[in-house]
Structure formats: structure tokens, C-alpha cells
C-alpha positions in Angstrom: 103.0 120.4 143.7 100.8 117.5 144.1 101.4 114.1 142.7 98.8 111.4 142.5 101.2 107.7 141.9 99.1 104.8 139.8 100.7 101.8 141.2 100.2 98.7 140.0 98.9 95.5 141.8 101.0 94.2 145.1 102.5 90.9 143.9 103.9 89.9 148.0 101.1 90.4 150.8 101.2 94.2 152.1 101.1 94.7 155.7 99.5 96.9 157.8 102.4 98.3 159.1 103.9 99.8 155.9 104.1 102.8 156.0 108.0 102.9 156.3 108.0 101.5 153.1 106.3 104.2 151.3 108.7 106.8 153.1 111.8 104.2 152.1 110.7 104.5 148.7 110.3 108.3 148.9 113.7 108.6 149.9 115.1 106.6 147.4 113.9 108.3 144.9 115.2 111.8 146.0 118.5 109.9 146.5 120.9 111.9 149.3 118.5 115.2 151.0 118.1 117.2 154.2 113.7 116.1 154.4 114.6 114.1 157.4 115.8 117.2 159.2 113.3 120.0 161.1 110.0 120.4 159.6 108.1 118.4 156.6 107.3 120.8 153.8 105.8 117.8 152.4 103.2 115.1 153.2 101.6 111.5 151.2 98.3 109.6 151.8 97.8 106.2 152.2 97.5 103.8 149.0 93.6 103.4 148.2 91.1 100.7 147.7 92.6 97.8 149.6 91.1 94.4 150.4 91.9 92.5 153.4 92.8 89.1 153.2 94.8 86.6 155.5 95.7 89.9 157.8 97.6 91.9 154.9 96.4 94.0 152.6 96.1 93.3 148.7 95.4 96.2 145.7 94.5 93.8 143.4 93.3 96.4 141.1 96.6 98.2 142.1 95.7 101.5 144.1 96.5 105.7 143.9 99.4 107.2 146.4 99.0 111.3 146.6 102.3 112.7 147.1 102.7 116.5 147.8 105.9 119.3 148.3 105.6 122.5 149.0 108.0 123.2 146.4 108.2 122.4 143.0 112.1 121.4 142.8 112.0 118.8 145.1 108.9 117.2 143.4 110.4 117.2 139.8 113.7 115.3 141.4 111.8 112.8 142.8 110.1 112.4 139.7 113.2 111.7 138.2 114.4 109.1 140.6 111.2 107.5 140.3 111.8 106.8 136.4 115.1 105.0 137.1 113.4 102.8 139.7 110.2 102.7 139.7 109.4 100.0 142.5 107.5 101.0 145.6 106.9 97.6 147.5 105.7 94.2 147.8 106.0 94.0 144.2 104.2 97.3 143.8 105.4 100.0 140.8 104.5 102.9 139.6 102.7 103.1 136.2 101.4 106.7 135.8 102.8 109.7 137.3 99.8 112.7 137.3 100.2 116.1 137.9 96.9 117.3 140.4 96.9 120.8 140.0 95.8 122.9 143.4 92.3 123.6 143.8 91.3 127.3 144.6 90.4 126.7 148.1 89.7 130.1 149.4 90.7 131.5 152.5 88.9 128.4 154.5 88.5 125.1 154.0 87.8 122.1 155.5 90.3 119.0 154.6 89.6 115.7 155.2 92.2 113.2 155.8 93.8 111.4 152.7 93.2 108.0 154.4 95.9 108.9 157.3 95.7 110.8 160.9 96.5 113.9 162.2 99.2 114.0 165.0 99.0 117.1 167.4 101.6 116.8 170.3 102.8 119.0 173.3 105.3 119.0 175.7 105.2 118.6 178.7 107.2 120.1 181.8 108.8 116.6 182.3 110.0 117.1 178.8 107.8 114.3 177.4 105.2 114.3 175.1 101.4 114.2 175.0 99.3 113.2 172.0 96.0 115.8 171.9 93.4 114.2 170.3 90.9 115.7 168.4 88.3 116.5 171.1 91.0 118.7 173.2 91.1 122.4 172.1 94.6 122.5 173.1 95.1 120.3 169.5 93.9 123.1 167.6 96.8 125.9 169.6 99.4 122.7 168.5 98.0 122.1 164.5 98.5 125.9 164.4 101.6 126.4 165.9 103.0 123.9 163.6 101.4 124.9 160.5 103.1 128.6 161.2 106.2 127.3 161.7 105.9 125.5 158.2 105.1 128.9 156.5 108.0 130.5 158.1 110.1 128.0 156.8 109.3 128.2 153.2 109.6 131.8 153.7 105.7 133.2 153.7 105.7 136.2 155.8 103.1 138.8 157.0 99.5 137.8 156.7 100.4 134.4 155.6 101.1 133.9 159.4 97.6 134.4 160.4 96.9 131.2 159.2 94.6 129.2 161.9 93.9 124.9 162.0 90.9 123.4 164.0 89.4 120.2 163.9 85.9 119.9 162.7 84.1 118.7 166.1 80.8 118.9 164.2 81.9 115.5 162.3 79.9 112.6 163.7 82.4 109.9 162.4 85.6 111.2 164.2 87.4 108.7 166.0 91.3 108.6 167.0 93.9 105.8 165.8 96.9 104.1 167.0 99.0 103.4 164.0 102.4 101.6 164.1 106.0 102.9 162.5 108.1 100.1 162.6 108.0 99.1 166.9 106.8 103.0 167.9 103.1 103.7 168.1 101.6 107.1 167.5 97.9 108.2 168.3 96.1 110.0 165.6 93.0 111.7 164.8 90.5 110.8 161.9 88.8 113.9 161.7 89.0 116.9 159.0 90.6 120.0 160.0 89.4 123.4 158.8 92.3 125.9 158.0 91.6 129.4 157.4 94.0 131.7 156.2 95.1 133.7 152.9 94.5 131.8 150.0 98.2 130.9 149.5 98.3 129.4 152.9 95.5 127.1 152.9 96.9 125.9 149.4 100.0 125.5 151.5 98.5 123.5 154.0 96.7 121.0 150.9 100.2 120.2 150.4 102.7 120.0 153.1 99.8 118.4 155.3 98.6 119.3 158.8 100.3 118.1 162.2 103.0 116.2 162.6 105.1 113.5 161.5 103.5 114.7 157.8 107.2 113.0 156.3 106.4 109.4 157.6 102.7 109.3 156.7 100.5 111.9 158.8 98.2 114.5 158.6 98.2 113.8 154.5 94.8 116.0 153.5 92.0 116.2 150.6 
């Protein structure tokens, strides 16, 4: 289920580096749960139509947040947690809930990213890790791997698992990001993905998002 947030305008400056916020206030509303644990079966974009000003942001007009789970339980809780508190932050609330329903996508499609990046990761023999951006192949074997493991974990089986993720390397404006959680940096990629896949599985991947970190802000898609 797919939620597209109307928030009103910010009344404090916004920063740049907010995006803990918007998970904060995620959590808050789904009061005590296990997302923080293993995989995201869920993902959000970024909030829409900012202006810059004095180095923050400002939604004077106020601004959309697209919030997804891959199930529809979870999604209906936090609906309820958001009408007992409705705050978001810096004086942001919510004003209208709307229900997006899922587009038939086919079995391929090519997402573009809901204002965020796509993390891809390995590891490596040292047991740390390396970002893959989107001009390494190796990021598509990572998106993949991850986007199976998803699947598996909200219990698709069989063909489901077929599922593939690429980057589109035919985009002209890719470009990759360094975006900051709190004090920890994490390079992205701007670039849309295609996923291919049964039907239900490229739906799937519209709403749990593609990569990782999808729970703090990641890989959120369109």
C-alpha cells in the first residue's frame, strides 16, 4: 500500500540533513515494531517542491511525502498513529492522507527515484563495505540480490524469485550523491533502475523500494 502524505507548510527552517526526522516520525506513528530489524519491506521519498533559502529548506506551499509497505497491516496502523499525532517536523503536519493505488506495471519497468538514491553495497574480504555506484555492473548482482531477499521475506516463492534490477545506463542525467544520516555519510545513485520480473514483483518492488537503507530514506521509486 502506497500512501502519498499532504503536509502542510514548515513553520521552523528544514535542513538538509532531515531525513531522520521523517524516519522518527515514521516510527512514532507505528508506536513499538520490529521495522528496524533485517530487511525494509517498506520505503518513503523525499518531501517535494522545496525552496532554498538561508541554507535550509522551506515548503512554503507545504509539500507531498510518498510512503509505501509491502503489506497492508502495517500501513493502516500507521495511519492510525498518524491521526493521534499528526506532526512530522519543523512545524510540519499532515493534512490529507491519500490512498495511491498500484499501477499495472507489467513484468518490466523502469522506476525513477522518488527524489532519493539508490544504495548498492558489497562486502568486502576485509569485512568492510563498498558502495557500487551506478556505472559498476556489480551494482546490478547487489540491487538483485537484495530485492530477492525482500520477496523471500514476504513470502513470494517460485517465479517471483526471478525477479532481476539494473540501472538504466542509457540515462544522460545520472549522477551519484553523498547524503548525510545524522554524522554517517552514504553514497547513492540518481539514476532509475529497471526491474523485470512477474507482475507481482515489480509491484513489489514500487513499494518496498530498491537497494538498501530503503527504511531511512533510500532507493524510494516512481
Amino acid at each position: 500500500m502506497r500512501l502519498q502524505l499532504h503536509l502542510s507548510p514548515n513553520t521552523q527552517p528544514v535542513p538538509f540533513n532531515h531525513l531522520h526526522q521523517l524516519t522518527g516520525a515514521l516510527h512514532k506513528w507505528l508506536g513499538r515494531n520490529h521495522l528496524h530489524d533485517g530487511l525494509s519491506l517498506y520505503s518513503f521519498g523525499w518531501l517535494k517542491n522545496a525552496d532554498l533559502r538561508n541554507g535550509n529548506l522551506h515548503f512554503r506551499r507545504g509539500t507531498t511525502w510518498n510512503v509505501s509497505f509491502s503489506d497492508n497491516a502495517t500501513a493502516k496502523k500507521l495511519v492510525g498513529g498518524l491521526m493521534e499525532g499528526p506532526e512530522v517536523a519543523c512545524g510540519m503536519r499532515v493534512a490529507e492522507i491519500r490512498l495511491l493505488p498500484p499501477p499495472d506495471f507489467g513484468t518490466r519497468f523502469s522506476f525513477r527515484t522518488d527524489g532519493s538514491a539508490v544504495v548498492a553495497r558489497r562486502t568486502r574480504e576485509d569485512n568492510t563495505r563498498e558502495y557500487l555506484l551506478w556505472d559498476n555492473p556489480l551494482a546490478d548482482q547487489a540491487l538483485t540480490a537484495i530485492m530477492r531477499k525482500k520477496l523471500q521475506a514476504a513470502g513470494y516463492t517460485g517465479n517471483h524469485l526471478d525477479v532481476s534490477v539494473a540501472f538504466d545506463r542509457q540515462y544522460p542525467k545520472a549522477r551519484t550523491r553523498k547524503i548525510t544520516i545524522k554524522n554517517t555519510g552514504h553514497r547513492g545513485s540518481e539514476c532509475p533502475v529497471v526491474v523485470e520480473g512477474t507482475p507481482e514483483a515489480v509491484q513489489f518492488a514500487w513499494l518496498v523500494g530498491i537497494g538498501e537503507l530503503t527504511g531511512s530514506g533510500f532507493g524510494g521509486v516512481c
